[in-house]
C-alpha positions as CSV (number, residue, x, y, z in Angstrom):
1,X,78.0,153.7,176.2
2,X,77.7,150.5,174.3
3,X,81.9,149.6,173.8
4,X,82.2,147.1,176.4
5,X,83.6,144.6,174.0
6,X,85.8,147.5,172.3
7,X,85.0,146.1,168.9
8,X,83.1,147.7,165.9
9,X,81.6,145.4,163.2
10,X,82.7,146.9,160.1
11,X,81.2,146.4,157.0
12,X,83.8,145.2,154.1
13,X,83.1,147.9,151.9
14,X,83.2,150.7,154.8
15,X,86.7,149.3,155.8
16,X,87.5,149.3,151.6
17,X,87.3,153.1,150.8
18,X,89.2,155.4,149.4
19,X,89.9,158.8,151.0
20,X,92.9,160.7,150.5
21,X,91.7,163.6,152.8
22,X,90.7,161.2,155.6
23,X,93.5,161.5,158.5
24,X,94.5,158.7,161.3
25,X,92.3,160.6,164.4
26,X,89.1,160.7,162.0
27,X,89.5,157.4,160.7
28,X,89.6,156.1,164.4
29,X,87.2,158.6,165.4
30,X,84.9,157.3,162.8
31,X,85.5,153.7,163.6
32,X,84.5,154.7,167.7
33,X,81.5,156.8,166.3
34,X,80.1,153.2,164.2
35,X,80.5,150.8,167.4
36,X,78.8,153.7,169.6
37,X,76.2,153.6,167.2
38,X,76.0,150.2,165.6
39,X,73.2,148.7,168.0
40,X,70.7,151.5,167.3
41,X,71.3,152.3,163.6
42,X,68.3,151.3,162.2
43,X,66.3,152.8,165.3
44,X,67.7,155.8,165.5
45,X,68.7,159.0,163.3
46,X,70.9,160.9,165.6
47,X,73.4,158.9,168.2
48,X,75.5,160.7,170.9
49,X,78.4,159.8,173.0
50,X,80.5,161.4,175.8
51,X,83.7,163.2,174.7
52,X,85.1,162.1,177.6
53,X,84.3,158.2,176.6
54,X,85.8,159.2,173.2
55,X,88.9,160.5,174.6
56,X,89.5,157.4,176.6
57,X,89.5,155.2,173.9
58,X,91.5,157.6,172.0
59,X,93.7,158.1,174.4
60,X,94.2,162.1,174.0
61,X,92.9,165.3,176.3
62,X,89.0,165.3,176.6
63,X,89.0,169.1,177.4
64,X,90.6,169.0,173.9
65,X,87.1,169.7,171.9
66,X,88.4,172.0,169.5
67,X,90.7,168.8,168.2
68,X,87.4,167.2,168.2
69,X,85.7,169.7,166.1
70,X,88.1,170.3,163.4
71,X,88.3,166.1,162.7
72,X,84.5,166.1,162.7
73,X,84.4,169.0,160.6
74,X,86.5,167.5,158.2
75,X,85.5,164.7,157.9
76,X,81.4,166.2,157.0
77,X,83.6,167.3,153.9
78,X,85.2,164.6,152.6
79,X,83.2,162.3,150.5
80,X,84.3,158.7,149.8
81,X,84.3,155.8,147.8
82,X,82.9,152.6,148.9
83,X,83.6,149.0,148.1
84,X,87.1,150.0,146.2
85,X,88.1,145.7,145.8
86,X,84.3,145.2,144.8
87,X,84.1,142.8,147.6
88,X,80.3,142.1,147.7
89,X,78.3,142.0,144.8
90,X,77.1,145.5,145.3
91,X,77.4,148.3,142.9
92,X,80.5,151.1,143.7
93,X,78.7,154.3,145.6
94,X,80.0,157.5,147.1
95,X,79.0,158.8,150.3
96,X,79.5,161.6,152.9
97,X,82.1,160.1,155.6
98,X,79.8,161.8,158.5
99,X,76.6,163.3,158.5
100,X,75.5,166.4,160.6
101,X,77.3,167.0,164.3
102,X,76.2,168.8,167.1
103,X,78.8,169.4,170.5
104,X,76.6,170.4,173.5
105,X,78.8,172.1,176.0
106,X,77.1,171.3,178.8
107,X,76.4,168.0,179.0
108,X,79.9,167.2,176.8
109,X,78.7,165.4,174.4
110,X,78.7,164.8,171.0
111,X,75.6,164.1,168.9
112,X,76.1,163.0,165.0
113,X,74.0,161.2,162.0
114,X,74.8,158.9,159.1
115,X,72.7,159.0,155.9
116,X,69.5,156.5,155.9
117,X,71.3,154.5,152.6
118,X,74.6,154.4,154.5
119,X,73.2,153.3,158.2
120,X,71.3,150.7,156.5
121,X,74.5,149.1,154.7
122,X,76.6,149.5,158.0
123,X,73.6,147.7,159.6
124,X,73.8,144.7,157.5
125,X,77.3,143.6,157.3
126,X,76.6,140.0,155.8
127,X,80.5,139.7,154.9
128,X,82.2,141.9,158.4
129,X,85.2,142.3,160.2
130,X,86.0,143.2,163.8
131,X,88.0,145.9,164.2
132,X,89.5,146.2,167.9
133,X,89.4,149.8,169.1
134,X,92.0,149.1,171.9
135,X,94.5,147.9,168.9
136,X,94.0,150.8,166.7
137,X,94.4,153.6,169.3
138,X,98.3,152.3,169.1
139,X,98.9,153.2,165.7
140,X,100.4,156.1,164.8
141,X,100.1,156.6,160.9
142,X,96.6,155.8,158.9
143,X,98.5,153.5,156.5
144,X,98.8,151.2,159.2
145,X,95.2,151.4,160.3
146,X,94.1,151.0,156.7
147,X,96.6,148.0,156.3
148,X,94.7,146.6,159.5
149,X,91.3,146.9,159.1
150,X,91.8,145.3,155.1
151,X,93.8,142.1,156.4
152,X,91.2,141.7,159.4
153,X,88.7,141.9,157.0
154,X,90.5,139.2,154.7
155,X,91.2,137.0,157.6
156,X,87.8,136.6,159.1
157,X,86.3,136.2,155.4
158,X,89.0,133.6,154.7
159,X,88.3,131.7,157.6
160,X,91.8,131.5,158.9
161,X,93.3,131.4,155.6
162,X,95.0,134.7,156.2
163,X,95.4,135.5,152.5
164,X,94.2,138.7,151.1
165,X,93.4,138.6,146.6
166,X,95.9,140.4,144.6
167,X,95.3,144.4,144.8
168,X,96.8,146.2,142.0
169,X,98.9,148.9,142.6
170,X,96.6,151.8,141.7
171,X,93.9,150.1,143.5
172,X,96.4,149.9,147.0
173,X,97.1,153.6,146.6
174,X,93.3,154.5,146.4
175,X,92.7,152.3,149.5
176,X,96.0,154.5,150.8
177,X,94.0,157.9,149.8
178,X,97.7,158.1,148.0
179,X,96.2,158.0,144.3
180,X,97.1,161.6,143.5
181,X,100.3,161.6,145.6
182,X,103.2,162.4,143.3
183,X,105.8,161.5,145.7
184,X,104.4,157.9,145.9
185,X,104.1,157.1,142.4
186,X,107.3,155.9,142.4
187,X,107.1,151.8,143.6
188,X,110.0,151.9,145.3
189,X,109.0,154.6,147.6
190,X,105.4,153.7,147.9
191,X,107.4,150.8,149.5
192,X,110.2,152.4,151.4
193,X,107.8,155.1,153.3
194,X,104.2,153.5,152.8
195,X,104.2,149.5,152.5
196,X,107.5,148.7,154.9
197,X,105.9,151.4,157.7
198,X,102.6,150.1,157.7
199,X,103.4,146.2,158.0
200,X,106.5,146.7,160.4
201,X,103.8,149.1,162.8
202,X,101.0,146.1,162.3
203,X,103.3,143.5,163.7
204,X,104.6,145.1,166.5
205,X,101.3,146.6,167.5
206,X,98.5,144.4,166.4
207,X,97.0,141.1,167.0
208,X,98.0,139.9,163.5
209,X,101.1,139.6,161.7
210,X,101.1,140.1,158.2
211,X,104.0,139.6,155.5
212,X,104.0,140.2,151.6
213,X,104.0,138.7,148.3
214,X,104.5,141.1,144.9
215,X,103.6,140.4,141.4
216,X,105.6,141.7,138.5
217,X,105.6,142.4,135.1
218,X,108.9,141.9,133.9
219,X,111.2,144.5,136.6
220,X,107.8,146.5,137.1
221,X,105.5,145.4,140.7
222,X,101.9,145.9,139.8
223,X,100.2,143.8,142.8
224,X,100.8,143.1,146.0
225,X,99.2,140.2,148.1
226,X,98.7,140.4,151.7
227,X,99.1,136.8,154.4
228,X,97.8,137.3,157.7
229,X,98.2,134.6,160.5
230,X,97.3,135.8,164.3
231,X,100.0,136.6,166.8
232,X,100.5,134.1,169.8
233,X,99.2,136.2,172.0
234,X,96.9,135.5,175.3
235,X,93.3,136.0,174.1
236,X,93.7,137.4,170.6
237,X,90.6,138.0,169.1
238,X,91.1,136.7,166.4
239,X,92.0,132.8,167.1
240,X,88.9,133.4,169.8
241,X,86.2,133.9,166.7
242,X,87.8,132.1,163.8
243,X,88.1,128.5,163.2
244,X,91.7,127.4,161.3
245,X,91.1,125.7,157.6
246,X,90.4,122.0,158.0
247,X,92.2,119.4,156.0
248,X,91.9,119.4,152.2
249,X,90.7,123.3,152.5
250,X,93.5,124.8,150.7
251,X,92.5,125.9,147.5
252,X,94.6,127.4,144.3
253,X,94.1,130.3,142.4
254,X,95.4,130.6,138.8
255,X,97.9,133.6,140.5
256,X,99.0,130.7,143.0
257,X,100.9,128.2,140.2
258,X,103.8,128.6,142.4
259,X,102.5,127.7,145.3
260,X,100.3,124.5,143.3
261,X,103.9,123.1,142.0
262,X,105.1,123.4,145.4
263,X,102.6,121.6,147.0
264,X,102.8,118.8,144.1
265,X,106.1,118.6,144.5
266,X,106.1,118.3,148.5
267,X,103.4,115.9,148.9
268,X,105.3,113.3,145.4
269,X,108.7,114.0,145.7
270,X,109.5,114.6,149.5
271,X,106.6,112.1,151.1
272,X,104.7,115.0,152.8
273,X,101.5,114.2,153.9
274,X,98.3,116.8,153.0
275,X,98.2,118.1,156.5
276,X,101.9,118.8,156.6
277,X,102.1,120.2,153.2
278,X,99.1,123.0,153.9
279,X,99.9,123.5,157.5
280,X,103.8,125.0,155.9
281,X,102.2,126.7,152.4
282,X,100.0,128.6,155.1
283,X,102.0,129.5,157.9
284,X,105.7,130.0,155.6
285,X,105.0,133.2,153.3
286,X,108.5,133.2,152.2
287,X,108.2,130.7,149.2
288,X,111.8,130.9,147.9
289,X,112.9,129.8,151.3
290,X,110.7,126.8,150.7
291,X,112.2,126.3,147.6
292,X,115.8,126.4,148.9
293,X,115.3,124.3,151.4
294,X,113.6,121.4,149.4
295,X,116.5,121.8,147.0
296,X,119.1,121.3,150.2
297,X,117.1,118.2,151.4
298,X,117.4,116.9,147.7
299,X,120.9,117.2,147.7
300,X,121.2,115.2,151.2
301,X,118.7,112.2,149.3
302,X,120.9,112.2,146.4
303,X,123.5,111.8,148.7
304,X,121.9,109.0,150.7
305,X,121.9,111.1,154.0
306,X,118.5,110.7,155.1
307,X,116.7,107.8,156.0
308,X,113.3,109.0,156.9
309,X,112.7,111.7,153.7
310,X,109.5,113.0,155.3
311,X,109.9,113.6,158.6
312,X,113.3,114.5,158.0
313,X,111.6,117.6,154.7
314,X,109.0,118.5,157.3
315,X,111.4,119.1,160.3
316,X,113.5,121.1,158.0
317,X,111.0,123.3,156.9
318,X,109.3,123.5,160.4
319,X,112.2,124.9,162.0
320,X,113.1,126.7,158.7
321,X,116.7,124.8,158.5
322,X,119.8,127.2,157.7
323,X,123.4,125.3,156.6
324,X,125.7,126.2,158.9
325,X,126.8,129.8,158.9
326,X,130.8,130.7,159.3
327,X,131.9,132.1,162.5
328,X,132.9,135.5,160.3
329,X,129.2,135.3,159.3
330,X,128.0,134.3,163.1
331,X,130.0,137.8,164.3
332,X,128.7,140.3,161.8
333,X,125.2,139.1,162.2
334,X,125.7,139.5,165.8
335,X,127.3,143.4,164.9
336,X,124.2,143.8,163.1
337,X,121.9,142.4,165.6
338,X,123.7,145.1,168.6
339,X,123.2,148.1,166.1
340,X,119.8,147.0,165.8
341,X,119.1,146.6,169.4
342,X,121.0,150.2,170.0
343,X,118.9,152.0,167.2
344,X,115.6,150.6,169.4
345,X,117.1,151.6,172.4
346,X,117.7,155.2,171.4
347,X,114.0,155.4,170.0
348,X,112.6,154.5,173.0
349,X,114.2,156.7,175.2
350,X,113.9,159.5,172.8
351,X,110.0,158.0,172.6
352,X,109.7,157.9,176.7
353,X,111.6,161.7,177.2
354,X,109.3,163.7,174.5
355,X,106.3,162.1,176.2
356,X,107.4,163.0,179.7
357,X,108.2,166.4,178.5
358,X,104.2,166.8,177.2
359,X,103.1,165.7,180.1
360,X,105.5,168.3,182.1
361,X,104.2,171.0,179.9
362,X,101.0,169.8,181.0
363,X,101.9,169.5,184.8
364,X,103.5,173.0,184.5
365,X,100.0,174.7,182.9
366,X,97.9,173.0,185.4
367,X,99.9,174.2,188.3
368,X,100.6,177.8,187.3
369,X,96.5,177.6,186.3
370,X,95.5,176.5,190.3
371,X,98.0,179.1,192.0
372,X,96.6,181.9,189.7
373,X,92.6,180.9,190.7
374,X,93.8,181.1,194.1
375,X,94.7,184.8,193.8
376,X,92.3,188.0,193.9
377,X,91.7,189.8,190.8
378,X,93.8,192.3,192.1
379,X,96.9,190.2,192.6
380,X,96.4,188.3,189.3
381,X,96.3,191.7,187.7
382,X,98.8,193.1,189.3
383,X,101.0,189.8,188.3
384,X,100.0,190.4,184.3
385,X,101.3,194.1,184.8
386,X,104.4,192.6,185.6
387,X,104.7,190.2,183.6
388,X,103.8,192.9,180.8
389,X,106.6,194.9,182.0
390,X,109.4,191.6,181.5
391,X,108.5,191.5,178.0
392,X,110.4,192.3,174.9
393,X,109.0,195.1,172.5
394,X,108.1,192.6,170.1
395,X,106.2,190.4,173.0
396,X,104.6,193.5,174.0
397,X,103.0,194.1,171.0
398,X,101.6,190.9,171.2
399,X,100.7,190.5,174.4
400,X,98.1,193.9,173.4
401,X,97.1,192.2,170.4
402,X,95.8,189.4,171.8
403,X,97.0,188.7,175.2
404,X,97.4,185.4,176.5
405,X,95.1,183.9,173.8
406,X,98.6,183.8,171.8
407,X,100.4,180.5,171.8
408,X,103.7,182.5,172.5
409,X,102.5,184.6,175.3
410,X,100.7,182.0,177.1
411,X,104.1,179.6,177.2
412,X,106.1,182.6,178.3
413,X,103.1,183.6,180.7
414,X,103.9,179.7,182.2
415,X,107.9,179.9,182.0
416,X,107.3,183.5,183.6
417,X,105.1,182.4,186.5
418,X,107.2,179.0,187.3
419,X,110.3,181.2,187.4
420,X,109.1,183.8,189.8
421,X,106.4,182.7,192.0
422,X,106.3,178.8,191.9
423,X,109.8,178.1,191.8
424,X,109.8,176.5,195.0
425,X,106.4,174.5,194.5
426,X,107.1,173.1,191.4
427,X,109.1,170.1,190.2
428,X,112.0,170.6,187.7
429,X,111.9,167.8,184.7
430,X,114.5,165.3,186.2
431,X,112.4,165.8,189.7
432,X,108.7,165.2,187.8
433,X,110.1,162.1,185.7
434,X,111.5,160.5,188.7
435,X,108.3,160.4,190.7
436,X,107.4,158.8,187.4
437,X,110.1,156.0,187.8
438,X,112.6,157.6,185.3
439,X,115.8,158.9,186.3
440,X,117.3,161.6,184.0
441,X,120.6,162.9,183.5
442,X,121.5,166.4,181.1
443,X,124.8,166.2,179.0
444,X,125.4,168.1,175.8
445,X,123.3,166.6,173.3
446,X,120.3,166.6,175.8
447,X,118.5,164.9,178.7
448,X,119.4,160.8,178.9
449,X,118.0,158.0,180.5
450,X,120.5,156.7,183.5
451,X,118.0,153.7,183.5
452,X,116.6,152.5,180.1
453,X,118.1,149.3,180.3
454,X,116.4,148.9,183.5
455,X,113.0,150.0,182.0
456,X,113.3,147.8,178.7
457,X,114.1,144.6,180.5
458,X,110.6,145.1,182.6
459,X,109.2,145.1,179.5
């Protein structure tokens, strides 16, 4: 399998597309699909890889292959448009998202094609990103992965720049797959449960941290702009393959007048030197903080307060200089801060007990599965009969219907077996979490953690 690097070169107009029927799992399952492939797609017509390698990357069940075949299946369906932002100079196509797919049982693998025009264009990416597949098995909602694969895209073409162009509104929602979605035609929900989700999940999960700029007309938003700069983190990929902008790079677009008269204004009025000035227009997004702190600096000049002016306007905006704050102010930021900090805590031990309880459901199936296989055909028989005979009329009926096929006669075929015959093999929840390093306690509203804090300062 050829995912050592766990990267896929993505073509710009691959990564711009529009699909509205395109879910997170096959959007990353198509992404795993291209860097299995990318090496040979010019050689080959058909590529294959393990399910089992899929899965791992994925991070979900690899005996799961029915997941497998209703994303595949899906996405053979959905036909998309390329090259939404016109990007490159080519001409807008649409394409099928995944060509024909074969699952062979035996050897548990999956073998898929790509169009000739298609594999040819991923082939060539002369203007690319690299997506990390490690990064986006994190996500959990496709806005976010479409929001990261654009502003890796925009950051590698910009060189370090971190600036996507203006995308209008319409054209954000196509890229979204949200253009016929009447609940987001409003702007101010497309933001509440699209925009704020998307960026607040790519900073806290990503290698890039990305923050907003809108454009209006009048009180109406009809673009949004997208600054990406790369998290300090230990070997990020991006600040391994991308060179910053060098000095007297920074260049203005007739949308960026804003940022121009800042710049003049910085580098005349306040003695900032070029470097300075483009090192804080690219690294501080929030412009009207600039702006209010230049205006409090011009107060303390008026005032003859400061002797150096440009060391003294760079050091204020490099440490983003706040007056001083009351101590009525001081406490209810602190309130705010603890509610903030409580709210976390709460999601993460509700995140950390649903997960243990999927993988105690999963413990519990694969425990009851091993003691039946250990059992003649008799005994297991005989066990059913029993079982059959525990059930309500209305179970009954289903059990004859379709036995333990059903969903609900399967989990009570687990609860019945764990109850009766492995009660003294198998671990209870609080038992399984601690061997896990989690220690549970049950009250009225549910099972807590007696040792979050514990677990979120390891972290």
């Amino acid at each position: 399998m050829r995912l050592r690097t766990k990267e896929v070169i993505k073509h710009s107009g691959a990564i711009q597309i529009s699909a509205n029927q395109i879910s997170l799992l096959q959007r990353k399952i198509w992404n795993v699909l291209l860097a299995n492939a990318f090496d040979d797609l010019l050689n080959k017509d058909e590529y294959s890889i393990k399910i089992k390698d899929l899965a791992e990357i994925l991070k979900f069940d690899s005996n799961d292959i029915e997941t497998v075949k209703e994303a595949v299946t899906k996405m053979q369906t959905v036909l998309v448009q390329w090259n939404v932002l016109e990007k490159d100079d080519e001409t807008w196509i649409s394409t099928q998202f995944l060509g024909e797919v074969k699952i062979i049982k035996k050897s548990g693998a999956i073998c898929y094609t790509w169009g000739k025009y298609l594999r040819e264009k991923l082939h060539n990416p002369t203007m690319y990103a690299k997506i990390n597949l490690a990064i986006q098995s994190r996500f959990k909602s496709k806005y976010s992965l479409v929001l990261y694969e654009l502003c890796v895209d925009y950051f590698i073409r910009k060189r370090g720049k971190g600036e996507t162009p203006w995308v209008s509104i319409e054209d954000f929602k196509k890229l979204m797959g949200l253009e016929n979605d009447k609940y987001c035609q409003e702007y101010k929900r497309l933001n509440n449960f699209v925009i704020k989700k998307a960026v607040k999940e790519v900073n806290e999960k990503s290698d890039i941290f990305v923050a907003v700029d809108v454009k209006k007309e009048g009180r109406k938003v009809i673009g949004l702009k997208f600054h990406i700069s790369p998290t300090p983190i230990p070997n990020n990929l991006l600040t391994r393959l991308i060179k910053p902008p060098k000095q007297g790079e920074l260049s203005f677009k007739s949308e960026d007048e804003e940022k121009k008269e800042l710049y003049e204004r910085m580098t005349r009025a306040f003695n900032l030197s070029d470097r300075q000035t483009q090192e804080l227009l690219n690294t501080m997004h929030d412009l009207e903080e600039v702006k209010e702190i230049l205006d409090m600096v011009e107060r303390k000049i008026k005032r003859n307060e400061i002797m150096n002016i440009g060391a003294y306007t760079y050091k204020a905006l490099k440490d983003h200089y706040q007056p001083r704050k009351s101590i009525i102010a001081i406490e209810r930021e602190q309130e705010a801060e603890a509610r903030v900090n409580e709210e976390k805590r709460k999601a993460k031990e509700k995140e950390i007990i649903n997960g243990l309880a999927e993988e105690y459901e999963g413990y519990k199936i694969k425990t009851t599965k091993e003691y039946i296989s250990s059992l003649s055909k008799e005994d297991q028989e005989a066990i059913k009969k029993r079982f059959e005979e525990s059930l309500d009329d209305f179970l009954k009926n289903k059990y004859r219907e379709s036995g333990l096929d059903s969903p609900i006669i399967n989990a009570s075929y687990i609860k019945y077996l764990s109850t009766k015959y492995l009660k003294n093999e198998m671990l209870d929840f609080p038992s399984f979490a601690q061997e896990r390093g989690f220690l549970l306690e049950q009250d009225k509203e549910g099972w807590k953690m007696v040792n979050i804090k514990e677990m979120l300062l390891q972290k």
